[in-house]
OpenMM code with the backbone's topology and positions (N, CA, C; nanometers):
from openmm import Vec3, app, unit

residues = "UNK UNK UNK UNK UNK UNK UNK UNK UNK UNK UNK UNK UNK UNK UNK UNK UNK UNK UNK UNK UNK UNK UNK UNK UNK UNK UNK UNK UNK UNK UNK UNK UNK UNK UNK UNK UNK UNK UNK UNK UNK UNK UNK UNK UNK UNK UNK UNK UNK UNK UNK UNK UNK UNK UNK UNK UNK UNK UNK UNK UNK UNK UNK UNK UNK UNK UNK UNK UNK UNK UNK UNK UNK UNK UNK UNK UNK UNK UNK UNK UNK UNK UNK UNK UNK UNK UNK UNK UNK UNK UNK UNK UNK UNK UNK UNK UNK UNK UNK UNK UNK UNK UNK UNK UNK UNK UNK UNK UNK UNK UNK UNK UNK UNK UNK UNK UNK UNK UNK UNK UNK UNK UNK UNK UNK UNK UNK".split()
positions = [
    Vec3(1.3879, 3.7214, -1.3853),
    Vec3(1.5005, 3.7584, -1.3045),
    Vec3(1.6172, 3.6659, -1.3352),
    Vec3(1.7447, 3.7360, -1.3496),
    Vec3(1.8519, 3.6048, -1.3699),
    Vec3(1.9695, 3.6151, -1.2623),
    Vec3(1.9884, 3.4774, -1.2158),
    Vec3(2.1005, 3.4810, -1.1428),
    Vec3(2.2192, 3.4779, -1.1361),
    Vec3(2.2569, 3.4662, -1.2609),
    Vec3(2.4046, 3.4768, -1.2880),
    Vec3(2.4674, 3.6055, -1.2346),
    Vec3(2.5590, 3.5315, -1.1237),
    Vec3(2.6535, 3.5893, -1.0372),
    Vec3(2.5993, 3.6472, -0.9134),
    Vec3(2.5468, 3.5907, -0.8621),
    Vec3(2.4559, 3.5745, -0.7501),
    Vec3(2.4297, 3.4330, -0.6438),
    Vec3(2.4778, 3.5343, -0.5378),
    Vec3(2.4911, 3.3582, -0.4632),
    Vec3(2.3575, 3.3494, -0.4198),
    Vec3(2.3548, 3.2261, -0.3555),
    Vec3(2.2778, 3.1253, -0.3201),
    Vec3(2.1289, 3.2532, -0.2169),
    Vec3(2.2313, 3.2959, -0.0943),
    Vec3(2.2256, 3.3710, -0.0178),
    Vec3(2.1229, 3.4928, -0.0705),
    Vec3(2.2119, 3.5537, -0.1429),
    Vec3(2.1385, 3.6803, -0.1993),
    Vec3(2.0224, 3.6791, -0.2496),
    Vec3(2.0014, 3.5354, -0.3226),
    Vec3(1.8512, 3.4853, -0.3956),
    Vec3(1.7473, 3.4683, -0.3195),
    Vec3(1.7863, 3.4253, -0.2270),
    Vec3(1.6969, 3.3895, -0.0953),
    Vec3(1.6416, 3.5479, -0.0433),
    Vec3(1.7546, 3.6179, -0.0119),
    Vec3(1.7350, 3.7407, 0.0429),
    Vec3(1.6288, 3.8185, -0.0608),
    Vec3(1.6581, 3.8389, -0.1931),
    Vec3(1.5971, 3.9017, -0.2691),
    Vec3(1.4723, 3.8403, -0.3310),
    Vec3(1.4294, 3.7391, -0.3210),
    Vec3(1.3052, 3.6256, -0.3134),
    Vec3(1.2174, 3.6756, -0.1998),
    Vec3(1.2741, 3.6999, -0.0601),
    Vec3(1.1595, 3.6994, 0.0508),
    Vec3(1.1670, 3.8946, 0.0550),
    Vec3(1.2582, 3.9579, -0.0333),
    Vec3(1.2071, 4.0870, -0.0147),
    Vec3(1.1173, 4.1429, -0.1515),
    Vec3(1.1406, 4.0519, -0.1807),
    Vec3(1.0074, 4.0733, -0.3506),
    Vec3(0.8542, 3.9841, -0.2238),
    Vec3(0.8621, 3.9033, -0.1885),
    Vec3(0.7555, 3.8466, -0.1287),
    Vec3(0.7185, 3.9375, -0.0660),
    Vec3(0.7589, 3.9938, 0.0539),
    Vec3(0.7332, 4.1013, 0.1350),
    Vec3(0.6732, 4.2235, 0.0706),
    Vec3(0.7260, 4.2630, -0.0249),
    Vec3(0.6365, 4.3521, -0.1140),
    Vec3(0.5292, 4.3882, -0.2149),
    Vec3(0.4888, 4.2227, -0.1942),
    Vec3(0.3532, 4.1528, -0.2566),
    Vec3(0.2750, 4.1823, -0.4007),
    Vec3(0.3793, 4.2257, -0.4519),
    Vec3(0.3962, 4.3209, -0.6200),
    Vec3(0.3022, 4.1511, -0.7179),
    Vec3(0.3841, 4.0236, -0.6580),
    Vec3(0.3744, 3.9609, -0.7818),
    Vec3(0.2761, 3.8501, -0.7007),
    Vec3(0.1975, 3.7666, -0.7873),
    Vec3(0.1589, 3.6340, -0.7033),
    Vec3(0.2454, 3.5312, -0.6900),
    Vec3(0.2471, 3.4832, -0.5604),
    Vec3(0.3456, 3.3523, -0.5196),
    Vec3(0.3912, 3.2595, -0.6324),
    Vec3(0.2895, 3.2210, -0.6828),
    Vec3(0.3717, 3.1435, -0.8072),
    Vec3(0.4339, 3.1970, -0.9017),
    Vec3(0.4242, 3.3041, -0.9157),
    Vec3(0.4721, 3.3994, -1.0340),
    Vec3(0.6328, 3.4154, -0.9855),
    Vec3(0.5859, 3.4728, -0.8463),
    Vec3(0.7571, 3.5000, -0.7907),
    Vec3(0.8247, 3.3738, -0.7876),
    Vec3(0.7590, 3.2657, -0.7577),
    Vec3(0.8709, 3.1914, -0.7396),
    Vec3(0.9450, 3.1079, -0.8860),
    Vec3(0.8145, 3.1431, -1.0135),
    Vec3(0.8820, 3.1314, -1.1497),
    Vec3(0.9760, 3.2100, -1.1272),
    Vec3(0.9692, 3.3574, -1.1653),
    Vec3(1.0808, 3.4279, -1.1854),
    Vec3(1.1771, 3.3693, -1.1157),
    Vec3(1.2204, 3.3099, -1.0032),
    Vec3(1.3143, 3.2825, -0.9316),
    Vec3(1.3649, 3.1412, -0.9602),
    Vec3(1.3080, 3.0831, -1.0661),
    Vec3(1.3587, 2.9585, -1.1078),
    Vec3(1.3824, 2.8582, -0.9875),
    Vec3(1.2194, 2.8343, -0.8749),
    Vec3(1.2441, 2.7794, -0.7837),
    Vec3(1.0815, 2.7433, -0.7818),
    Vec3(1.0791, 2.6108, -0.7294),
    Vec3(0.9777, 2.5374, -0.6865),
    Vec3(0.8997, 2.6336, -0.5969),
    Vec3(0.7426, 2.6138, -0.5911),
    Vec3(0.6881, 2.6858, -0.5035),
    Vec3(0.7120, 2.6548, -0.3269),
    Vec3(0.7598, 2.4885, -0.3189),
    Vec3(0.7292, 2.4347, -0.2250),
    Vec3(0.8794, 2.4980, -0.1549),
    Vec3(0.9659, 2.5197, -0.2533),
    Vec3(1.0867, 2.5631, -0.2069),
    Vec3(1.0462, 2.7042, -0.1774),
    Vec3(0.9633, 2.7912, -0.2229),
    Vec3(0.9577, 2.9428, -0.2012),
    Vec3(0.8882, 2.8987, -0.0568),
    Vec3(0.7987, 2.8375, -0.0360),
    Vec3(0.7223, 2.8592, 0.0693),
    Vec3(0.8519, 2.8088, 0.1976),
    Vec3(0.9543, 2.7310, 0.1942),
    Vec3(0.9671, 2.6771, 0.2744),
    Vec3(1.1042, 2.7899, 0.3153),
    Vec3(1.1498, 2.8713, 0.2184),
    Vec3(1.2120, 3.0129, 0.2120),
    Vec3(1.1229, 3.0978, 0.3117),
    Vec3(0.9866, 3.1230, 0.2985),
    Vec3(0.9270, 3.1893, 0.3633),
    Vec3(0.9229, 3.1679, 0.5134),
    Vec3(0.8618, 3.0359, 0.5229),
    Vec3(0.8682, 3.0013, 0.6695),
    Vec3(1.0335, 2.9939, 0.7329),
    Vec3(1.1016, 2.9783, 0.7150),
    Vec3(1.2123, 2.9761, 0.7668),
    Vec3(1.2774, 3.1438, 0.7813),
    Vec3(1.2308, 3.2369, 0.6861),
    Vec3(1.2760, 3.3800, 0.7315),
    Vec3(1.1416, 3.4266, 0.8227),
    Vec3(0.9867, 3.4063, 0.8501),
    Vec3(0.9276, 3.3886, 0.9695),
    Vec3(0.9906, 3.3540, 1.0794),
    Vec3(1.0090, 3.2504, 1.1096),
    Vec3(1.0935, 3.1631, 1.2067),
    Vec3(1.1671, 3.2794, 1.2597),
    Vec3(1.3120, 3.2802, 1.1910),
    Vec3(1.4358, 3.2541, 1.2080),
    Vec3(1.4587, 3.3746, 1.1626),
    Vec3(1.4034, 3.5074, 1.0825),
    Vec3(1.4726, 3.5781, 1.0081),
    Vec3(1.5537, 3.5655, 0.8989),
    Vec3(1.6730, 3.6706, 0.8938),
    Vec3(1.7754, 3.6010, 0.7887),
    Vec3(1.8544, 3.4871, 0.8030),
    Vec3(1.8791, 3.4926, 0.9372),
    Vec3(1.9597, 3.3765, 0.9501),
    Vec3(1.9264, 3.2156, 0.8742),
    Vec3(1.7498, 3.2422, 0.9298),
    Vec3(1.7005, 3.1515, 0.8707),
    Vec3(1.6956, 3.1004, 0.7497),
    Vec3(1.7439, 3.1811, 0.6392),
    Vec3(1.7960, 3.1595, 0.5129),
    Vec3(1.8862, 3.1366, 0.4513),
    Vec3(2.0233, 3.0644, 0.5412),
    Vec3(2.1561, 3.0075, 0.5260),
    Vec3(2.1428, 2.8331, 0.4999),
    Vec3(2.2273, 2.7817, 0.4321),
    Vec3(2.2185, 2.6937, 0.4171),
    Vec3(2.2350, 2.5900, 0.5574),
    Vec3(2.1782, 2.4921, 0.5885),
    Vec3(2.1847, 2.4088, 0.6543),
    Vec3(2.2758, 2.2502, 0.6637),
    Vec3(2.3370, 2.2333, 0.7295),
    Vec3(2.3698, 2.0992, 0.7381),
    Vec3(2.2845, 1.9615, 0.7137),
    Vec3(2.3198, 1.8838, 0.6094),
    Vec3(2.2535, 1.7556, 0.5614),
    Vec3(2.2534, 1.6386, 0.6617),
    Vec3(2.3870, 1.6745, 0.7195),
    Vec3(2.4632, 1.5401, 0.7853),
    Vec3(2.3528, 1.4666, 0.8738),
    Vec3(2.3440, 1.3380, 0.9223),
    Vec3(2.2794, 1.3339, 0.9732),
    Vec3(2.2625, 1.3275, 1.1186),
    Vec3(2.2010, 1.3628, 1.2818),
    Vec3(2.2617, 1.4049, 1.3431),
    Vec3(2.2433, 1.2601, 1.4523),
    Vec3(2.2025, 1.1490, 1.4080),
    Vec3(2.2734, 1.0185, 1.4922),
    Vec3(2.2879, 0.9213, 1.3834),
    Vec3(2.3473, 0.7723, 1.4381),
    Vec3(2.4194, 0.7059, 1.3040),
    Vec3(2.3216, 0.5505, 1.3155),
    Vec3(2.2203, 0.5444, 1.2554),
    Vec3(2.0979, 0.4656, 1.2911),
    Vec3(2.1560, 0.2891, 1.2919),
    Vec3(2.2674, 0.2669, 1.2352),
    Vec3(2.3381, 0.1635, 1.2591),
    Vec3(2.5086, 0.1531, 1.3499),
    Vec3(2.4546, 0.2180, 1.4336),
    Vec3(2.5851, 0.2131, 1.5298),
    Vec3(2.5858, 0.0924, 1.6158),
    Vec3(2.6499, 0.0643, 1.6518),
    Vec3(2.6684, -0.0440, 1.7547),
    Vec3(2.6796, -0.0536, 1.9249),
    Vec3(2.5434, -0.0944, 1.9664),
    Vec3(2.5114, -0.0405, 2.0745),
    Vec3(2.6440, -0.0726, 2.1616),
    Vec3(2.5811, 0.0215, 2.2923),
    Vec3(2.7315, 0.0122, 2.3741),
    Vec3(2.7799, -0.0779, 2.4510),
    Vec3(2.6558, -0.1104, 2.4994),
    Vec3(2.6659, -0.2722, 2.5684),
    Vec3(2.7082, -0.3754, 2.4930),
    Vec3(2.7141, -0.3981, 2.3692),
    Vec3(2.7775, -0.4549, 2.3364),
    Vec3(2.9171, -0.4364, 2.2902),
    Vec3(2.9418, -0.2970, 2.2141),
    Vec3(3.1434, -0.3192, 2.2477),
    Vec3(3.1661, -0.2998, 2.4040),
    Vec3(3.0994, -0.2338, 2.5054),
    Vec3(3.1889, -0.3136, 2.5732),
    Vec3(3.1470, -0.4551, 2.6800),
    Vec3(3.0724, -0.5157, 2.5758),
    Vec3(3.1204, -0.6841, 2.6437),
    Vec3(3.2273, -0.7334, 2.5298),
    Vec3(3.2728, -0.6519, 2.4349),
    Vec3(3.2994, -0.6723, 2.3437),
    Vec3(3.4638, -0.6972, 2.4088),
    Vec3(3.5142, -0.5276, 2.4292),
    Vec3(3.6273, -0.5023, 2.5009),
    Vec3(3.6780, -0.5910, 2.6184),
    Vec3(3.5122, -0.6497, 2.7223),
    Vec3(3.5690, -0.7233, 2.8593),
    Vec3(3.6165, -0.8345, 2.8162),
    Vec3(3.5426, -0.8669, 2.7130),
    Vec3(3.6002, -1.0420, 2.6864),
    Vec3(3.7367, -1.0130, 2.6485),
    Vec3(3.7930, -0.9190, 2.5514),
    Vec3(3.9505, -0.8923, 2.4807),
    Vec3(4.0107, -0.8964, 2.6554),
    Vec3(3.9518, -0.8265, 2.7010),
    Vec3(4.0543, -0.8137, 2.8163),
    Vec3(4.0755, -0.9241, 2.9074),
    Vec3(3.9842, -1.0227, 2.8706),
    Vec3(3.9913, -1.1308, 2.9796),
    Vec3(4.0690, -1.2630, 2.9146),
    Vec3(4.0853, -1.2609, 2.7707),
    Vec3(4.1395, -1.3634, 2.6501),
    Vec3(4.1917, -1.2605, 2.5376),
    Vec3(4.3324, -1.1917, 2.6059),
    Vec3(4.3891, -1.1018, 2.4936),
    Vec3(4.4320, -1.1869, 2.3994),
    Vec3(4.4366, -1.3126, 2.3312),
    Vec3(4.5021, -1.3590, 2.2429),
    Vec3(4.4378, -1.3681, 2.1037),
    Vec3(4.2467, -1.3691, 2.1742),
    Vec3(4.1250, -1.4368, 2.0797),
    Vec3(4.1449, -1.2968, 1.9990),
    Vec3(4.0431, -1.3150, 1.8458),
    Vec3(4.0297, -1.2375, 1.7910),
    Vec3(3.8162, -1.2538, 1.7958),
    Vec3(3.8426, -1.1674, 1.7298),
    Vec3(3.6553, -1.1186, 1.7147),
    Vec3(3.6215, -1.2250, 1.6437),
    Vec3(3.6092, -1.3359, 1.6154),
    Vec3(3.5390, -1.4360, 1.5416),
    Vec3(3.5317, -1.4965, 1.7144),
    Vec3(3.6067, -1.5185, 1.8254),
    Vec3(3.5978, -1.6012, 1.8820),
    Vec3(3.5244, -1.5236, 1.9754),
    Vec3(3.5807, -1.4070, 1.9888),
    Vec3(3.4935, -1.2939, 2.1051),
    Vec3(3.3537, -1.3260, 2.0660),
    Vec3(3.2967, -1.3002, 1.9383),
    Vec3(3.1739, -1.3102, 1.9288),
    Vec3(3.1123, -1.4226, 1.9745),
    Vec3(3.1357, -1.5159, 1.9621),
    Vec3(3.1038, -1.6345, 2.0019),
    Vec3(3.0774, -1.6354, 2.1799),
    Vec3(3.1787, -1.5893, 2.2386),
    Vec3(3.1724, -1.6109, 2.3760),
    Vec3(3.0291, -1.5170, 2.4180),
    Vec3(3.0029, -1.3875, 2.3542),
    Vec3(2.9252, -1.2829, 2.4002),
    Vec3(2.7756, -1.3338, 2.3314),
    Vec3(2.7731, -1.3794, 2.2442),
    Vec3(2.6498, -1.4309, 2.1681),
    Vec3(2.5462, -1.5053, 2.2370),
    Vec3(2.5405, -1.5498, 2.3202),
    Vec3(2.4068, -1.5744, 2.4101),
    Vec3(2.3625, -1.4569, 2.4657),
    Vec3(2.4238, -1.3777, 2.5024),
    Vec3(2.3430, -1.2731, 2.6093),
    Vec3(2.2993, -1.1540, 2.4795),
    Vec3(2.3277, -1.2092, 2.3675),
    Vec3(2.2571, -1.0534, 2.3037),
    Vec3(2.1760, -1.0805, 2.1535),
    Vec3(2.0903, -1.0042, 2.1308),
    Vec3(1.9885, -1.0747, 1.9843),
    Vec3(2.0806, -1.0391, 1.8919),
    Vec3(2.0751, -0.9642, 1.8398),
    Vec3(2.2108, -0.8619, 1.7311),
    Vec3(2.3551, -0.8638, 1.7511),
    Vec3(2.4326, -0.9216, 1.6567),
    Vec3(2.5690, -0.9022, 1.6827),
    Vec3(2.6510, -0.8411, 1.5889),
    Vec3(2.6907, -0.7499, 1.5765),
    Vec3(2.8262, -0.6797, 1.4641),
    Vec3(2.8844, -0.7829, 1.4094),
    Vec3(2.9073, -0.7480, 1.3040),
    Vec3(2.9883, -0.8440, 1.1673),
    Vec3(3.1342, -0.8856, 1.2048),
    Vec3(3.2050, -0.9909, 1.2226),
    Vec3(3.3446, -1.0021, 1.2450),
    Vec3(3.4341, -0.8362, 1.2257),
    Vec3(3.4091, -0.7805, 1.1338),
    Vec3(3.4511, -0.6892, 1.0619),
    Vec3(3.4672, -0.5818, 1.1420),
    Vec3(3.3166, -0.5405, 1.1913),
    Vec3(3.3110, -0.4391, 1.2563),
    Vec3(3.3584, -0.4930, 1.4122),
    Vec3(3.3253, -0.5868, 1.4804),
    Vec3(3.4391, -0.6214, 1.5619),
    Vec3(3.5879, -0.5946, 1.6117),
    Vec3(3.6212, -0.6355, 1.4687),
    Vec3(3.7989, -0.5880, 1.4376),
    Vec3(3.8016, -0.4591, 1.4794),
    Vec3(3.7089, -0.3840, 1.3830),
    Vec3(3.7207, -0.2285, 1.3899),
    Vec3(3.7132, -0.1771, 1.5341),
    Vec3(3.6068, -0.2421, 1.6037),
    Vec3(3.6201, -0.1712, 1.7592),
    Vec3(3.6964, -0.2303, 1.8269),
    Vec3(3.7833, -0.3439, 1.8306),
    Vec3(3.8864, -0.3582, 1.8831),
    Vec3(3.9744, -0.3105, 1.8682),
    Vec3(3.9940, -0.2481, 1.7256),
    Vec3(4.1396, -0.1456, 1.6861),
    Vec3(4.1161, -0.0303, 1.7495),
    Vec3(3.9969, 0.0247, 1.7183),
    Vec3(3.9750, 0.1772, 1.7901),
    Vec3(3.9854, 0.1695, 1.9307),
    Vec3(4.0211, 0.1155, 1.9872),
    Vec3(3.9865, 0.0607, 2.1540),
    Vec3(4.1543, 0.0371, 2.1985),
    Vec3(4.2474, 0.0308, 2.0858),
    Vec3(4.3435, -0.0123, 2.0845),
    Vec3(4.3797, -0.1433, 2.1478),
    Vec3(4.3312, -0.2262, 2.1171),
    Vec3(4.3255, -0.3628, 2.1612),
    Vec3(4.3828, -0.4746, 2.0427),
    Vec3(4.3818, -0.4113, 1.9663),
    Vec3(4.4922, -0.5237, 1.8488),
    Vec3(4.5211, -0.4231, 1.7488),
    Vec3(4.6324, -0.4663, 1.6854),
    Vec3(4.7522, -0.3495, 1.5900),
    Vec3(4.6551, -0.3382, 1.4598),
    Vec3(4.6552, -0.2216, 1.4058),
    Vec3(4.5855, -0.2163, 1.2442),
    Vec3(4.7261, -0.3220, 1.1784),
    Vec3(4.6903, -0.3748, 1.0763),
    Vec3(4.7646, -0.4706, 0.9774),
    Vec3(4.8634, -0.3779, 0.9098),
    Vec3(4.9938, -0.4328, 0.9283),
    Vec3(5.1260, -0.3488, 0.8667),
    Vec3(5.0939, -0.3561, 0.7062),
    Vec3(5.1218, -0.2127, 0.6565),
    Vec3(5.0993, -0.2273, 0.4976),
    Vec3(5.2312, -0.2617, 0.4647),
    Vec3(5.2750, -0.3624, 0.3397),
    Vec3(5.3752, -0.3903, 0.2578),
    Vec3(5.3603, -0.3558, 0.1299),
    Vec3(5.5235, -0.3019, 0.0937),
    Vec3(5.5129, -0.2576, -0.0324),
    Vec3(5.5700, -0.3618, -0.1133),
    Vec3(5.5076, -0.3590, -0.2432),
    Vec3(5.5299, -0.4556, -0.3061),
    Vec3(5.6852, -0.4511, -0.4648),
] * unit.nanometer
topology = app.Topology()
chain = topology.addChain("A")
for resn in residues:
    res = topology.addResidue(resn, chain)
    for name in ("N", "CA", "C"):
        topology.addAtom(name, app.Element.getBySymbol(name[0]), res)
């Protein structure tokens, strides 16, 4: 079978309606289809499932950010800015650093103090 000019979509579609009609053996179909078996099977279960729908591409992204920065800490982060607006995050950290095991990088500091609007992003100059 060749796919040239054939989307993604249609392959899928025309993969689980050759399956459905049980003409060829599983591995055979999923040669012709220039696709892993583990990928045919996982075509299959997902139009089980889900139907067609189930055969659209999916989002990769991932759906929490496993190094975020807990909340309790920006905001002891924020109370201290608000209580010593002058300090910057090298000194904030310092004040908050007993009460917590893990602390954000100066860096990322900055960053949640900017997003928080609590100190100006750095004026760009042209040179």
């Amino acid at each position: 079978m060749s796919w040239k000019g054939v989307t993604v979509m249609d392959q899928r579609v025309r993969f689980i309606a050759e399956y459905l009609k049980g003409y060829f053996p599983f591995n055979e179909l999923c040669f012709q289809s220039s696709i892993s078996r583990k990928t045919g099977y996982k075509w299959v279960q997902r139009y089980e499932e889900h139907g067609i729908g189930g055969l659209t591409d999916r989002a990769r992204s991932p759906h929490t950010c496993s190094h975020k920065t807990d909340t309790a800490i920006v905001e002891a982060i924020v109370q201290a800015r608000m209580k010593h607006p002058t300090w910057g995050p090298k000194k904030l950290l310092q004040i908050i650093a007993p009460h917590y095991q893990e602390l954000p990088a100066i860096s990322t500091t900055a960053d949640i103090l900017t997003r928080k609007g609590l100190i100006a992003p750095p004026l760009l100059t042209h040179r």
